[in-house]
C-alpha positions as CSV (number, residue, x, y, z in Angstrom):
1,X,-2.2,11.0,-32.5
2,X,-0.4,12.0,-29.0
3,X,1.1,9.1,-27.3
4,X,-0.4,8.1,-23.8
5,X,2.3,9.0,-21.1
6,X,3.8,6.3,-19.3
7,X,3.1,6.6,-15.5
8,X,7.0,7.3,-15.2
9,X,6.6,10.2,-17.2
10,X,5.3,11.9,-14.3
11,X,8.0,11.2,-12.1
12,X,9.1,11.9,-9.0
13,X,6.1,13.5,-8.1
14,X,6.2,16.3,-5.3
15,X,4.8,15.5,-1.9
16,X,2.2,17.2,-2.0
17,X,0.7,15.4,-5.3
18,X,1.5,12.1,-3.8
19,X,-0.2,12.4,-1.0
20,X,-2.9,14.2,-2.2
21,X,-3.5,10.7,-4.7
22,X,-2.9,9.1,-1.0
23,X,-5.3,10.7,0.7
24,X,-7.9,10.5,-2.0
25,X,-7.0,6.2,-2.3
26,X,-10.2,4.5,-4.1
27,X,-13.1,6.8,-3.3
28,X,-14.2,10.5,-4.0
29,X,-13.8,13.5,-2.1
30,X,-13.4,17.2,-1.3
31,X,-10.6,19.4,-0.6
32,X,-11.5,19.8,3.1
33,X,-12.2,15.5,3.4
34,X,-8.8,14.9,1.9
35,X,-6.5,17.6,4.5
36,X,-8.4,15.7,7.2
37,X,-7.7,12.1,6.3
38,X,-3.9,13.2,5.1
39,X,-3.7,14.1,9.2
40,X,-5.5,11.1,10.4
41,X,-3.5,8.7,8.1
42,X,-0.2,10.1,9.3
43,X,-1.1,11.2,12.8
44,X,-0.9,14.7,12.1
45,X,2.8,14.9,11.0
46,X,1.5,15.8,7.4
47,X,-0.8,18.7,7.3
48,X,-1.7,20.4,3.8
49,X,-3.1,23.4,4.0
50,X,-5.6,24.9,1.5
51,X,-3.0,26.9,-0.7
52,X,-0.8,24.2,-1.3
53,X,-3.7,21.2,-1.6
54,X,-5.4,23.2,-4.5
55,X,-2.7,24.6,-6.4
56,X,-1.4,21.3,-6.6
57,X,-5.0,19.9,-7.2
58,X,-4.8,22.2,-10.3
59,X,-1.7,20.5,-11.6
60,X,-3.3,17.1,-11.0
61,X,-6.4,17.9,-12.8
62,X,-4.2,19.4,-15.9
63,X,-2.1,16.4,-16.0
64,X,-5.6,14.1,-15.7
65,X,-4.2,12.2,-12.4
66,X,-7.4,13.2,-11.1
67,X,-11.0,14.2,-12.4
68,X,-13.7,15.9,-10.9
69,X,-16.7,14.4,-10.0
70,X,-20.2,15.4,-9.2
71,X,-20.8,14.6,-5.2
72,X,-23.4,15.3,-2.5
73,X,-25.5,18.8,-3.5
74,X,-25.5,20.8,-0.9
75,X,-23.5,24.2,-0.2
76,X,-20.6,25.2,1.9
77,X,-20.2,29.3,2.4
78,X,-22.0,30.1,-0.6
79,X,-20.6,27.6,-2.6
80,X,-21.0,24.0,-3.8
81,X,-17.9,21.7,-2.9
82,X,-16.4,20.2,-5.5
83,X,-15.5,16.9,-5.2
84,X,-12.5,14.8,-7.0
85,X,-11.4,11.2,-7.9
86,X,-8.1,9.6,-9.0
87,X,-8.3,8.6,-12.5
88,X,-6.9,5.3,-13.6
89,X,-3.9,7.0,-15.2
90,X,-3.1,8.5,-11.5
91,X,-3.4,5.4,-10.1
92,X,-1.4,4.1,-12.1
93,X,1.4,6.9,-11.5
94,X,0.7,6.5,-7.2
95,X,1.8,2.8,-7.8
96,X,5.1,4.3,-9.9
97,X,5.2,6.8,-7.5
98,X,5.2,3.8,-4.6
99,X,7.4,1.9,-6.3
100,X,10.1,4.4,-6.7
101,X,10.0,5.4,-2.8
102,X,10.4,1.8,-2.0
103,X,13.2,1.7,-3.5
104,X,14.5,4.7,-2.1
105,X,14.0,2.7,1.3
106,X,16.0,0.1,0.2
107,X,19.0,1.8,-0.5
108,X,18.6,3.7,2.7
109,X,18.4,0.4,4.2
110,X,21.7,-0.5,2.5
111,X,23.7,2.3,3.2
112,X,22.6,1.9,7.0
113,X,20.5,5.1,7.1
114,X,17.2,2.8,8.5
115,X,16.9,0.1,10.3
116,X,15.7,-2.7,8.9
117,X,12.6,-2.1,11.1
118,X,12.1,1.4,10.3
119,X,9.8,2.3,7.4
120,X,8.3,-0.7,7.1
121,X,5.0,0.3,8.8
């Protein structure tokens, strides 16, 4: 029987899996919904762009941090969108994956590379 990975087996996780689990949160989405709400939820500093959201999403989906989900019928270009969720093993990991950043901050913090008011938002 294989032994369920601890969510710090996945650790660190790139940026672009992080906040792809980010931009995803609770609810289910598309590929197109989740590069718009990564902009809108960091102002537009972050933007992934389709290449790197799904070979990334690939990876995710191998490593069951996320599923995908049947959504809305309807037909973009041809195509039906597919639509994606975290799973509760990738929630799991985002909180690791939290964690571990915050900590990161901290020591930063320390070491007098942020102020104490930087980050914190």
């Amino acid at each position: 029987m294989k032994a369920r990975p601890s969510p710090e087996d996945f650790l660190p996780l790139n940026p672009p899996q992080y906040y792809i689990l980010l931009a995803l949160g609770p609810d289910t989405k598309h590929g197109y919904a989740m590069m718009e709400e990564l902009q809108e939820r960091t102002s537009g500093r972050v933007t992934l762009l389709p290449g790197t959201l799904y070979t990334n999403m690939a990876r995710l989906l191998e490593e069951e941090l996320v599923e995908e989900v049947d959504g809305p019928d309807y037909e973009v270009r041809g195509g039906k969108r597919r639509f994606y969720r975290v799973t509760d093993l990738g929630r799991a990991v985002a909180r690791a994956e939290s964690r571990r950043l915050a900590t990161v901050l901290d020591v930063a913090r320390a070491a007098g590379y942020l102020a104490a008011e930087e980050g914190a938002s």
